[in-house]
C-alpha positions in Angstrom: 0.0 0.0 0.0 1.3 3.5 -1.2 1.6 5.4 1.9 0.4 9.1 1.1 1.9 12.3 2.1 -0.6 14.5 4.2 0.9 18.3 4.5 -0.8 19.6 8.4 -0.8 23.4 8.5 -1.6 24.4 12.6 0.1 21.0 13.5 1.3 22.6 16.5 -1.9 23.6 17.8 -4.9 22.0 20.2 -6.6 20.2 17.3 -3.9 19.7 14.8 -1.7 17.9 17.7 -4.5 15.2 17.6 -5.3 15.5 14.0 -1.1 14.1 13.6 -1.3 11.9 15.5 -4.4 10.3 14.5 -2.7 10.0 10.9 0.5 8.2 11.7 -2.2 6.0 13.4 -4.2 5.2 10.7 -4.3 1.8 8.9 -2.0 1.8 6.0 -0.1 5.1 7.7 0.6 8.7 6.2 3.7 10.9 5.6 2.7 13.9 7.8 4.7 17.4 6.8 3.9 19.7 9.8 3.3 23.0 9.1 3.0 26.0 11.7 3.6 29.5 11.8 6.2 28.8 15.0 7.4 25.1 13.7 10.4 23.8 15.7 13.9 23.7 13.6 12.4 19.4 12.9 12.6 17.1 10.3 9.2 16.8 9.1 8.2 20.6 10.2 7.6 23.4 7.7 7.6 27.5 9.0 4.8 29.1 7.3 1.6 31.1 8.3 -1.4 30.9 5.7 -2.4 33.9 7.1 0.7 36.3 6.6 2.7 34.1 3.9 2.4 35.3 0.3 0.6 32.8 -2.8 4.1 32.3 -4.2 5.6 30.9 -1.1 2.7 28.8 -0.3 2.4 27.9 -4.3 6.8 26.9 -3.5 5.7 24.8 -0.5 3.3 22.8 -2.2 5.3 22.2 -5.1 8.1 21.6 -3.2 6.2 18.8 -0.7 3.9 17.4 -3.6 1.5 16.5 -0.8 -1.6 13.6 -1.7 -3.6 15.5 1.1 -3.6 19.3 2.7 -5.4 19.7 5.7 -6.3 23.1 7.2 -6.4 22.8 11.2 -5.3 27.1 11.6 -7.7 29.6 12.3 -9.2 31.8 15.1 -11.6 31.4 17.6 -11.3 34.8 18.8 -10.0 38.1 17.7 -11.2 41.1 16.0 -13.2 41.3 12.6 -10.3 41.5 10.3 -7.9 38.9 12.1 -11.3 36.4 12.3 -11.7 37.3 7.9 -7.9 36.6 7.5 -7.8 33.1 9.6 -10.9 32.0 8.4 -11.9 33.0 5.2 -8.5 34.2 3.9 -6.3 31.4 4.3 -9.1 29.1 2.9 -9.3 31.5 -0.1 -5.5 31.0 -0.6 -5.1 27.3 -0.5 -8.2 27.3 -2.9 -6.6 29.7 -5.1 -2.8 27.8 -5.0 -4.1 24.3 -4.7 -5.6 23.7 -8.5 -1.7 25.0 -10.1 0.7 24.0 -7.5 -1.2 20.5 -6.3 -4.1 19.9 -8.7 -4.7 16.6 -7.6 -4.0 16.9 -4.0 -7.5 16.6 -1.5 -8.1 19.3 0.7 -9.5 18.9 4.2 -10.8 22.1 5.8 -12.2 22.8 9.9 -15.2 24.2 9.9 -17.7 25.2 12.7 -20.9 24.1 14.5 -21.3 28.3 14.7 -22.0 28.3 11.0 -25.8 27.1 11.8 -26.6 29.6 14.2 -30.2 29.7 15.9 -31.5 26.0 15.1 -35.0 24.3 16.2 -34.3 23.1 19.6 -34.3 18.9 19.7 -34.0 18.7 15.8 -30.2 17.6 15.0 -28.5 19.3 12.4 -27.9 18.3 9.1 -25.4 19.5 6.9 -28.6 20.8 4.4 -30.0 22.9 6.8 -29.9 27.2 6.6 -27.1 28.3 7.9 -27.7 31.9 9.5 -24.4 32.4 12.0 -25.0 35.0 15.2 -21.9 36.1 15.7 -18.3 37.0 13.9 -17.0 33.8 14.3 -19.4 31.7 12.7 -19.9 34.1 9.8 -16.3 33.7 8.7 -16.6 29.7 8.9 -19.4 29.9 7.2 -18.1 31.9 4.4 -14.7 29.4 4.1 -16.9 27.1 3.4 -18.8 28.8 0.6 -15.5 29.4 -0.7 -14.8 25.2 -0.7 -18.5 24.3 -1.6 -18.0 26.8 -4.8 -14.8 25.2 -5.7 -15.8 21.6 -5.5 -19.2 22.6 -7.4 -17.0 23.7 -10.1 -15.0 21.0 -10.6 -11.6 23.0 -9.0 -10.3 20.4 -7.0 -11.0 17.4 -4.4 -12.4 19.2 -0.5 -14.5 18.9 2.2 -15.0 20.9 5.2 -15.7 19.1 8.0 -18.0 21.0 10.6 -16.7 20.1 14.2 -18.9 21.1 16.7 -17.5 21.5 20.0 -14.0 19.6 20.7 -12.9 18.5 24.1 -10.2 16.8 25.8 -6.8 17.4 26.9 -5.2 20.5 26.2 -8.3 22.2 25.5 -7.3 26.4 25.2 -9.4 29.1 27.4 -11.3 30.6 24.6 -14.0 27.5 24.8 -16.5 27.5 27.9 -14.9 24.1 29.2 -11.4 25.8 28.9 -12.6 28.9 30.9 -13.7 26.4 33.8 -10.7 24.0 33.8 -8.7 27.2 34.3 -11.2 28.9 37.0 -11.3 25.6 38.8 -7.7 25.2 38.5 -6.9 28.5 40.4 -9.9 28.3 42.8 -8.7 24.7 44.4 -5.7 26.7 46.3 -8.3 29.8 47.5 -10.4 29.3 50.8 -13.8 29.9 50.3 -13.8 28.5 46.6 -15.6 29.8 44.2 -15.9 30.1 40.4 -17.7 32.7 37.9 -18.9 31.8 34.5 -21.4 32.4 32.3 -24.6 31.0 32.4 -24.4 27.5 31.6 -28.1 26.5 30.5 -27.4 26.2 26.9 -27.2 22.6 25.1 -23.8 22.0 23.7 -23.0 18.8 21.1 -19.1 18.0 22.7 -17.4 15.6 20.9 -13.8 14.2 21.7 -11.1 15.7 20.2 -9.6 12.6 19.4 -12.9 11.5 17.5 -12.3 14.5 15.6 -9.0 13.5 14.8 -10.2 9.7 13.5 -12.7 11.5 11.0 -10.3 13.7 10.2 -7.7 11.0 9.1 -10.6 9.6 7.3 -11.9 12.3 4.8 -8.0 13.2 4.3 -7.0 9.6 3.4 -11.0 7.6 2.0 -10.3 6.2 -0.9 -13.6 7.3 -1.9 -14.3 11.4 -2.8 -15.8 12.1 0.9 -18.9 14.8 0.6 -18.6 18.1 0.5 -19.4 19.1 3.8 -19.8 17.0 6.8 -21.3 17.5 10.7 -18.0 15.8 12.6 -19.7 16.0 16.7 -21.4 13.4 19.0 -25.0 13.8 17.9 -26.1 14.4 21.3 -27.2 17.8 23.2 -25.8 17.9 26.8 -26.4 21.3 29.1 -23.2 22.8 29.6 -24.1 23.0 32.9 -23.7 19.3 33.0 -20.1 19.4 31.6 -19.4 22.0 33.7 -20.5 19.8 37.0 -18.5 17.0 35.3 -15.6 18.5 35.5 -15.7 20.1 38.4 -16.2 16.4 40.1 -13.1 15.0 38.2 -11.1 17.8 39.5 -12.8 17.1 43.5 -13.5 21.0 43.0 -17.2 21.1 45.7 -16.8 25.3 45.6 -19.7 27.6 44.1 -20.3 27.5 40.5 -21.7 31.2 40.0 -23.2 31.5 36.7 -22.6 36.1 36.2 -19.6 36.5 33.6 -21.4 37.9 30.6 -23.0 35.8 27.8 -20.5 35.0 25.2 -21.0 36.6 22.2 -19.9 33.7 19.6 -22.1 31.4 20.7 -24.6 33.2 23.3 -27.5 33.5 21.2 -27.8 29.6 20.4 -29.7 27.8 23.1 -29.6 24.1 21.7 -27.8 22.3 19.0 -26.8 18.6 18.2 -25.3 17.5 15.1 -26.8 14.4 12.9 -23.9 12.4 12.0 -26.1 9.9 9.0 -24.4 11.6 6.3 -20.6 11.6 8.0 -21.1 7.7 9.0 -22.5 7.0 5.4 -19.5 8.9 3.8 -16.2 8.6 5.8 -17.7 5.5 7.9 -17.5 7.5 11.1 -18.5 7.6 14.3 -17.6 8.7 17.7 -16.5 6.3 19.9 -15.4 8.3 23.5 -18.1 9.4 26.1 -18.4 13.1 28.1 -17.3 11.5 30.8 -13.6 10.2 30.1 -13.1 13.4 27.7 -13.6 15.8 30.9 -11.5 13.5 32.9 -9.0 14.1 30.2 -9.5 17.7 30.0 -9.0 17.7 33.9 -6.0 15.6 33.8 -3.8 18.1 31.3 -5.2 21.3 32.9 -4.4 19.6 36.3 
């Protein structure tokens, strides 16, 4: 079996760690070039930032690696309008525009977001078909990368899908997600008498899914042997309150303080009450599913921010 080269860009970060490793995993294997805007002085690492890196040193890369797969794991969570168009949309737009000359037949695997769907009807699970009307910045430039990949693969431009991850957990997870926000709070509350943490409220219904399981499909739609659908829900199919996650973790961490629900709603997400992704069309097309429960991924969330 030919082993195929897979070139990572944000292989240093939260999901791209898992999304590596998950690769060299896989049956049958992968070459994985890491790319990163920081890469260490490595064999196997690439410096370059999608972002801030011109077309004709991304166009040298890609010649230079002849990669069988990209896969797209940069972007921003958080930032102002213009950093959230350049992460998101623009470095999409750049691999799309470099991909067709430099790597023509190379597949591209992009990150997308839950946030792209917005306000949906509460205990109806989300296909990929369904309007998409984002609430916040975030989800608008998600959204609009994967126009960009949907218009491109509806042309006949090259080999992509975006797969929409809804909301990863596990170890390492960064502060900007709701889970991160607690494993920190908790973290510095178990050394203060009288503990107590402050979040927001926590009544909305969250679809978490392991990072790990993000990283199998992953692996899968960059190395199927089969064209995988454009665009693909990648979560756990079920709702939980984040309130429930929250108390989770805060028994895996033996944290017993107040759990004050009066920081501000956050504005990516705020305005979304429920939402659960339907997984038919990412089992039927990349032969997915996920396989880890809340429970052990809070454990591991606990045990890294620990």
């Amino acid at each position: 079996m030919t082993v195929r080269k897979v070139l990572l860009f944000g292989a240093s970060g939260y999901l791209g760690r898992e999304v590596a490793a998950a690769l060299t995993s896989h049956p049958g294997g992968a070459a994985v070039v890491r790319v990163g805007r920081s890469a260490p002085d490595a064999a196997g690492w690439v410096r370059h930032d999608l972002v801030t890196g011109g077309p004709d040193e991304l166009a040298d890369l890609l010649t230079t690696t002849s990669p069988d797969v990209v896969v797209n794991c940069a972007g921003r969570l958080d930032g102002t309008l213009a950093e959230l168009v350049a992460a998101n949309v623009t470095a999409t737009a750049r691999l799309l525009d470099v991909l067709p000359v430099a790597a023509p037949a190379a597949r591209l695997v992009v990150l997308g977001s839950a946030a792209e769907y917005g306000v949906v009807p509460e205990g109806v699970a989300v296909t990929e078909d369904m309007p998409a009307n984002p609430v916040a910045a975030y989800g608008i430039t998600k959204l609009a990368g994967t126009a960009l990949v949907r218009a491109a693969v509806g042309a006949g431009r090259l080999d992509a899908v975006v797969l929409r991850v809804f909301n990863p957990i596990g170890a390492g997870l960064p502060d900007g997600t709701v889970l991160g926000r607690a494993a920190s709070a908790v973290r510095s509350a178990l050394g203060v008498p009288g503990r107590e943490i402050r979040l927001g409220p926590l009544g909305a219904y969250r679809d978490f899914v392991d990072v790990r399981d993000v990283a199998d499909a992953v692996a899968k739609a960059a190395l199927s042997a089969v064209r995988p659908d454009p665009v693909l829900n990648v979560g756990s199919g079920v709702a939980v309150p984040v309130r429930e996650a929250v108390g989770l973790l805060a028994e895996a961490a033996g944290f017993t303080g107040r759990i004050v629900e009066s920081d501000p709603v956050p504005a990516r997400s705020g305005a979304v009450g429920w939402i659960a992704a339907d997984l038919t069309r990412a089992r039927l097309s990349l032969d997915w599913s996920p396989r880890r429960d809340l429970r052990a991924s809070v454990r591991d969330l606990w045990s890294s921010a620990g």
